[in-house]
N, C-alpha and C positions, 0 to 999 in steps of 0.2 A: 570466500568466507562462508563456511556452515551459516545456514538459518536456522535456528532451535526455537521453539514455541517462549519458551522463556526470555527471548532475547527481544523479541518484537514484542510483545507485550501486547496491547489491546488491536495490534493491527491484525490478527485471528479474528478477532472477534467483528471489526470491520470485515471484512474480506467474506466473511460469513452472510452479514447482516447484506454486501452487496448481489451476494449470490441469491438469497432473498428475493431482494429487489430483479434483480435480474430474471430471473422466472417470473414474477410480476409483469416485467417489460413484455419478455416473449408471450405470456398470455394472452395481455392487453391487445395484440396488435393480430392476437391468434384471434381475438373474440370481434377485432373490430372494433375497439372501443375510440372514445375523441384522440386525436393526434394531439392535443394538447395535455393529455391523461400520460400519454403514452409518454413526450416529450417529458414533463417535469418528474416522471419514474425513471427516464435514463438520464438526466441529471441527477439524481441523487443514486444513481451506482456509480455515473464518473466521477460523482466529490469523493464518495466514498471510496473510489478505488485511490483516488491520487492521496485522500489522507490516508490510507494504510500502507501507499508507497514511501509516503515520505514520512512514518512511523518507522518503516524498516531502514531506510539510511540513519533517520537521527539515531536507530538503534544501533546501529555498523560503527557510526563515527563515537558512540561513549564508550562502544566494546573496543575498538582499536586504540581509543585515548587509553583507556583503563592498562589494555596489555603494555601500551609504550609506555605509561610509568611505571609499569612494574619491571622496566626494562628490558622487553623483549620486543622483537620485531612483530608490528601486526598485520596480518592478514592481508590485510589493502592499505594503499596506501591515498594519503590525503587525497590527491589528484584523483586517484581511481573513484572514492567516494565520491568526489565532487561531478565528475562524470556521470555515476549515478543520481545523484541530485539533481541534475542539470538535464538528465534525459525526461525526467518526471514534471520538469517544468512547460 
C-alpha cells in the first residue's frame, strides 16, 4: 500500500518534530552534555516515532475499510495490518 502525505495525516509532522529531536540527541552527546539530558531527548524521539507509526497503520486500516465498502479489494489485508501493528508494539 502507497503512503501519500494525505493519508497519514499529522504523522509528517511527528516524524519531522522527531528528526528534530534527534539531532538534539546527537548534539547532546556530541557536546557531552548530562546522560540524563541526553536520555529524556531520546525518549521523546522514541514516543514520537512509535506515535507516528501507529498513526500510519490507524491510517492503512480506515483507507482499507473505506476501499472494502466501497466494494473493492484493498490493499492489505486485515492480518497484514495487524502484523504491522503488532511489529510497532
Amino acid at each position: 500500500m502507497e503512503t501519500k502525505p494525505e493519508m497519514v495525516g499529522d504523522a509528517l509532522a511527528r516524524l519531522r518534530r522527531a528528526r528534530g529531536q534527534l539531532s538534539g540527541v546527537l548534539e547532546a552527546i556530541e557536546e557531552g552534555r548530562d546522560c540524563a539530558e541526553v536520555l529524556t531527548q531520546l525518549a521523546a524521539v522514541s514516543r514520537a516515532l512509535d506515535r507516528a507509526g501507529f498513526r500510519i497503520v490507524a491510517s492503512g486500516m480506515r483507507y482499507c475499510q473505506q476501499v472494502r465498502e466501497s466494494g473493492d479489494e484493498p490493499p492489505m489485508t486485515e492480518q497484514e495490518l495487524e502484523r504491522l501493528f503488532l511489529a510497532l508494539a
